[in-house]
N, C-alpha and C positions, 0 to 999 in steps of 0.2 A: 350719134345720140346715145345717153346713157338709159342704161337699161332702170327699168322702174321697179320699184319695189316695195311693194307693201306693209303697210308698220304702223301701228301706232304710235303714237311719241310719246316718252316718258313723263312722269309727273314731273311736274316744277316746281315741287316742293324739295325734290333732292336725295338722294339716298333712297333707298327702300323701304318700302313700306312693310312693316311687321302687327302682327295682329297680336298685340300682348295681352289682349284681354284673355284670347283662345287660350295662350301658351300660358298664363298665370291661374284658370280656372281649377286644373289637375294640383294643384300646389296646394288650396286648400281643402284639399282632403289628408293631407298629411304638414300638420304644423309644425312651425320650427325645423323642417328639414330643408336642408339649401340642395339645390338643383339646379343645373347647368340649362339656360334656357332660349340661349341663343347666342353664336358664335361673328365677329367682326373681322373684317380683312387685317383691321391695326388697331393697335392701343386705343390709341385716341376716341376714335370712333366706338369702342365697346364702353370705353370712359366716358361720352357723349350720351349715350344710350342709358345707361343706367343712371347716370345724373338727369335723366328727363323722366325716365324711370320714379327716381326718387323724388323729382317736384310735380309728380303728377302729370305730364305735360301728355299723355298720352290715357286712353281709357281705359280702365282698369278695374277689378273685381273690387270690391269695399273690403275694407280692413285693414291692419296695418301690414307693413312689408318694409323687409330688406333689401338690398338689390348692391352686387359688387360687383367690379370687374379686375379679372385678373387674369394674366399672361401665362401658359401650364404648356411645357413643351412648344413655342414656338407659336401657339393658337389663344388666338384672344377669347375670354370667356365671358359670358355673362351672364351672374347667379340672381337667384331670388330663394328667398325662402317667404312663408305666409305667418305672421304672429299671432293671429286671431281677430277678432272683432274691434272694434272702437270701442274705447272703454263704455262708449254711449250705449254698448251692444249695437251699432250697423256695422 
C-alpha cells in the first residue's frame, strides 16, 4: 500500500498567486521610480505577468502605472513604477 500523505491541492487557476495590490502599495509613495517587484522562472511568463499587469486583470492600487518586464543577468524581472492619480484625481 502507498503511504498517505497530506496536502492540499493547488489552485486550478494555474501558476501562482501574487498579491500585487500588497507589492504595488509601497510604490506610491515614491512616483515615477521604477522598482523591481517580482521575479518569474522565464521570459514568458514575467511577459504574462505584467501584461495582465498592464490590462488590469488583477487588483490593484488606483492610479496610473507602468509595468515592464525584462531579462538582467539571466533572471526575469518585473518592474512597476506609480505615475500618480487619474487625471480625474482617483
Amino acid at each position: 500500500m502507498t503511504e498517505i500523505r497530506w496536502e492540499n491541492p493547488p489552485s486550478t487557476r494555474g501558476g501562482r498567486y501574487t498579491d500585487w495590490n500588497a507589492l504595488l502599495l509601497p510604490l506610491m509613495e515614491q512616483p515615477n521610480r521604477w522598482a523591481i517587484i517580482a521575479t518569474r522562472p522565464t521570459s514568458m511568463s514575467a511577459q504574462s505577468a505584467a501584461g495582465g499587469l498592464r490590462a488590469k486583470r488583477s487588483k490593484m492600487p488606483p492610479g496610473r502605472w507602468e509595468f515592464a518586464a525584462r531579462q538582467v543577468d539571466g533572471e526575469h524581472r518585473i518592474y512597476a513604477r506609480y505615475l500618480g492619480p487619474h487625471e480625474d484625481g482617483a
